[in-house]
N, C-alpha and C positions, 0 to 999 in steps of 0.2 A: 610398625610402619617400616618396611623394605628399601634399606639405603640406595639399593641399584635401583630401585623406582624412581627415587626422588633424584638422584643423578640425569639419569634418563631424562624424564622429565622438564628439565632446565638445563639441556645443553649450549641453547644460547649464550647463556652465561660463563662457560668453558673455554673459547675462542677468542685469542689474540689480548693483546693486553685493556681491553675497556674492563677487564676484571678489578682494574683497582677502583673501588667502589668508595663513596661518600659515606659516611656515616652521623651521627649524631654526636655535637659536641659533647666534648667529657668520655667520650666511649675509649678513645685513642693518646697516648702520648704523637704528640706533633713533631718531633726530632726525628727525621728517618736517620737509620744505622747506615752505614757503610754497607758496602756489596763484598760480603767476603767472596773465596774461591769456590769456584763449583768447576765439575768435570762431569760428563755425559760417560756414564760405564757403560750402557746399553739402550738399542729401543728398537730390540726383538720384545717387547711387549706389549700387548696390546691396552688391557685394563687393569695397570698394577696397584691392586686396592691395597695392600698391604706388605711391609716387608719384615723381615727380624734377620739380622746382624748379629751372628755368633761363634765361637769358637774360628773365625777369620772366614766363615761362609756369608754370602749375603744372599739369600733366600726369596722369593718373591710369591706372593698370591694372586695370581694372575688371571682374572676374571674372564680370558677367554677361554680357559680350563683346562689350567695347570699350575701348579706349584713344582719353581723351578730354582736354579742357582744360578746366577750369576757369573759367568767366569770371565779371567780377566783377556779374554782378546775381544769380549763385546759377544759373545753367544752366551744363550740361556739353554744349561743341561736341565732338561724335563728329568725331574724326580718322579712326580706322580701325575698321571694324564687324566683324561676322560672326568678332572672334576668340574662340576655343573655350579655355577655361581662361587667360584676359589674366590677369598676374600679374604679370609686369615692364615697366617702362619706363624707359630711360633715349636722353639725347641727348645725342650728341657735341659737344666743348669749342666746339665752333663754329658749333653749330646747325644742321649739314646734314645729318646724317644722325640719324634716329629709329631705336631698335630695341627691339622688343618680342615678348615671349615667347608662346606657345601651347602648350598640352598637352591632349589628348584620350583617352581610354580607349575609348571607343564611337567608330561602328561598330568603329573600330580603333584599338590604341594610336598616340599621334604624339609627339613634343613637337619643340621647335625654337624657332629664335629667326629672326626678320624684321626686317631692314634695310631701309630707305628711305632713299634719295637725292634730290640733284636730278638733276632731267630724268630723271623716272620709274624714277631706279636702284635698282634691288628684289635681295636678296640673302638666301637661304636658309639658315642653317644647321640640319641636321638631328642635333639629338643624340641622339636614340634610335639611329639608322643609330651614332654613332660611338660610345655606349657599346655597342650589341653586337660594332662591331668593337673596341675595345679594353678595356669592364669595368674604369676608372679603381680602383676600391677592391676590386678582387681581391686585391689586397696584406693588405687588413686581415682578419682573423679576427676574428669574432662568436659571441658565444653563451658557452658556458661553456671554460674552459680546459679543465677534466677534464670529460667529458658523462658522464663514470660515476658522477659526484653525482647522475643525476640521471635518470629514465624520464619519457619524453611519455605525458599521460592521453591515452588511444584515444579515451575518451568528451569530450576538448573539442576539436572541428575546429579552435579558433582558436589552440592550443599553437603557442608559437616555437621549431623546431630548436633542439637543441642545442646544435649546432656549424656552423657554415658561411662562408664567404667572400662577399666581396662578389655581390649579385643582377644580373641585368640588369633595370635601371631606371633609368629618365630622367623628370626633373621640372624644366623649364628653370622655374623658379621669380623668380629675382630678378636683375637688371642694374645694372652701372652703366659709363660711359665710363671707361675706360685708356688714359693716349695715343692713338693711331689705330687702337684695337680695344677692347672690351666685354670685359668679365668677369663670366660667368655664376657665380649659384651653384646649381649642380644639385643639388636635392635629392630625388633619383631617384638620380643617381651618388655623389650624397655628396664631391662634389668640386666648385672648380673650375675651371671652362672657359674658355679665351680665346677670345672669336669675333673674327676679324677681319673689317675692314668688307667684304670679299667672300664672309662665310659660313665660310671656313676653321675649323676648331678643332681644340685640341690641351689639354692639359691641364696645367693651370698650377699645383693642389695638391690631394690627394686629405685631408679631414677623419681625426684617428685614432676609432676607436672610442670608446662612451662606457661605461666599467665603471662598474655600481653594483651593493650590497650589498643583496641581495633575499633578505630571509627564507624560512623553507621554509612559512611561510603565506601571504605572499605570490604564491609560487612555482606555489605551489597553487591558489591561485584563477585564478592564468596559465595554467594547465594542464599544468606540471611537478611530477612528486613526485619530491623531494629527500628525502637523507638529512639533512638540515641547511640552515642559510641559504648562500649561494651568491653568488659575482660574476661577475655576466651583461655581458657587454660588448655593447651595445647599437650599433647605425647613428648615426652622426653625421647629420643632417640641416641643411645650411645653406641659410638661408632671407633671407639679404641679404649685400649686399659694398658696403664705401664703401672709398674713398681717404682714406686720412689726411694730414696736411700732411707726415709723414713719408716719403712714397711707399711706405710698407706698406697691404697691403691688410685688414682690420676684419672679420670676420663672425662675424653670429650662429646658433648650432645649439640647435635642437630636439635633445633627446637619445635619440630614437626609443624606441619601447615607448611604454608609461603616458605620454601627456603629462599626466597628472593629476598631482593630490597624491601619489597611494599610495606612491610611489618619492622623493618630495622632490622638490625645485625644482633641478633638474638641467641647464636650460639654460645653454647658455655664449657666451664672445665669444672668441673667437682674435683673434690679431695672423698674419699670414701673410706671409712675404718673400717676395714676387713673384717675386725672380730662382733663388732654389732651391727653391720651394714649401713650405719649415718653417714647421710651424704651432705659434704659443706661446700658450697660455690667459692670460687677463690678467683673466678676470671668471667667476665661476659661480655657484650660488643663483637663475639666472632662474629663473622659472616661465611657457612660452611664450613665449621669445621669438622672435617674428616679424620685426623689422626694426630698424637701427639707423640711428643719424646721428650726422656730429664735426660738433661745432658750438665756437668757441672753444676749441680742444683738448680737447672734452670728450665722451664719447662718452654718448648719450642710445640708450635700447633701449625698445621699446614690447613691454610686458610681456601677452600677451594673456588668459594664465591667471591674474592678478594685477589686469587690468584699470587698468595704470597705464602712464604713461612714467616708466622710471628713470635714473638719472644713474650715471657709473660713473669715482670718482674714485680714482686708486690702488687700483687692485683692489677696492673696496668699491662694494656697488649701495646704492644710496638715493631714496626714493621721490623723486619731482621733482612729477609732476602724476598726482593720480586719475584714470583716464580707462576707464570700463567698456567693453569691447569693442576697445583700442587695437589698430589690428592693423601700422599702419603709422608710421612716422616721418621725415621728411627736413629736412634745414637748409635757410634762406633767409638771405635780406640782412639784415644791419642785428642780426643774434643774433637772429633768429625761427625759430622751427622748425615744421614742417605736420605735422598727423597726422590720421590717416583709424580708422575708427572702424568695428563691425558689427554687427551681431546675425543671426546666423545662425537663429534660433527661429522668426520670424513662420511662420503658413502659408503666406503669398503666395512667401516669397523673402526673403531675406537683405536687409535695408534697411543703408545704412551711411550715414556723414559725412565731410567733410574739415574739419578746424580747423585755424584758425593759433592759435599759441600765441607770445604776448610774452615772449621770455627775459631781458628787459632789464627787467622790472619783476616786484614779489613776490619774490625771490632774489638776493641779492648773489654772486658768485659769488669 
């Protein structure tokens, strides 16, 4: 499932502050934090899906197609142009090698991830070619347990199967460095991927499905008529992967279907062991979440149906900062952390922002 679809999609949801959204008791600690500082760097950008903050560069993947820098009078130097759906970026622990993601649907589907070197070393990896040759989350089962709860309406073309196994889809969406290779999270595969620095990949953990409790009215406006309400296991969608100080690797999913309200606030955060690919929930009650960052042992999620960045202390989410439109989050020096911001509505195009945000001040932690 394709994160810029689902974006698109539910732009409503993106404009002005009704983003702070209701949720279900117990989901939330009730204490809001203090508003630390934040400062506006730029917004020469349009759709900034992602950022990485390193070696004193702040980088952006910038979905109207570019991966760019940041610099400090508020212009963004184009590093690399002409990319078709930018989404990811991240640089290795060394600063030689750049890699960043591209996905297209028109003329033809593509996605993949691109490597840069020194002395012009360019390195491909093509993950749609390797989810049709291997279909990472064939494993997991979607849709209903029993489909006999339940007949597709003829008359809504947009009804979800009943029942099915993982699709063929690739969404190289978000990066980050791992030792001497990248770790995508594909959220097309629903898993994922280690690219090493010559393009290679292989699959390092596939997401489990996400069951939730959909009433038979619900159901029905889905375009399933049920004999009753029903539990839909829905596609995992991960939409970012950080390294923790643990050497586990952190990511956030979208819980495919409704990113709205109608279903609750269904987003989650995994812990994932890199070396067997088990994935443990440690956080849930997001509503959109699109990207995370540890920052001080503490994992920060930018909540984009919610329009905030949250903080997530002992399995509890709590508000941290308002921030309408959050789409992005990344840690820097010093306990600061950047987030990138959007509005999908304008007619022109999607306008966005980068801000830094001061975590050392308004919050004791």
């Amino acid at each position: 499932m394709r994160v810029v679809r689902i974006l698109i999609a539910t732009t409503a949801l993106v404009a002005g502050t009704s983003l702070i959204i209701a949720t279900p008791a117990g989901a939330r600690t009730t204490k809001p934090a203090p508003t630390p500082t934040t400062k506006v760097l730029t917004t020469a950008v349009g759709a900034p899906f992602n950022l990485e903050v390193r070696h004193g560069n702040i980088l952006v993947a910038d979905g109207a197609g570019l991966i760019g820098k940041v610099k400090s009078d508020g212009t963004v130097k184009t590093l690399v142009s002409d990319v078709t759906g930018a989404s990811g970026v991240a640089l290795s622990p060394g600063g030689k090698y750049l890699a960043y993601t591209h996905t297209s649907e028109q003329p033809v589907p593509d996605s993949g991830v691109t490597i840069a070197g020194p002395r012009a070393f360019i390195a491909k990896a093509n993950t749609l070619a390797y989810e049709k040759a291997n279909n990472p989350d064939k494993v997991n089962q979607y849709g209903l347990s029993d489909p006999s709860q339940c007949t597709v309406d003829p008359k809504n073309p947009q009804a979800p199967p009943l029942s099915y196994t993982g699709a063929i889809d690739s969404h190289a969406y978000s990066l980050t460095a791992y030792g001497n290779s990248f770790v995508l999270a594909d959220a097309g595969a629903n898993a994922l991927l280690r690219i090493s620095r010559t393009g290679k990949i292989s699959t390092l953990a596939v997401l489990p499905p996400q069951p939730a409790q959909v009433s038979k009215e619900a159901a029905a406006g889905a375009g399933l008529i049920c004999s009753g309400d029903v539990t839909y296991s829905f596609e995992p969608v991960p939409t970012d992967v950080e390294v923790g100080g643990d050497g586990f690797l952190y990511v956030t999913t979208l819980p495919g279907g409704p990113e709205d309200p109608s279903f609750g606030a269904r987003g989650k955060v995994y812990r994932v062991n890199p070396w067997n690919g088990k994935a443990k929930e440690i956080a849930t009650g997001l509503l959109g979440p699109t990207n995370l960052a540890i920052s001080d042992g503490k994992i920060y999620v930018a909540e984009l149906f919610a329009g905030r960045i949250s903080v997530i202390r002992h399995g509890k989410v709590a508000e941290y900062l308002p921030l309408p439109g959050a789409l992005a989050v990344e840690a820097g020096r010093g306990g600061k952390l950047y987030a990138t911001t959007v509005d999908f509505t304008p007619p022109t195009g999607p306008v966005g922002s980068v801000v830094r945000i001061d975590t050392r001040k308004g919050w004791r932690h």
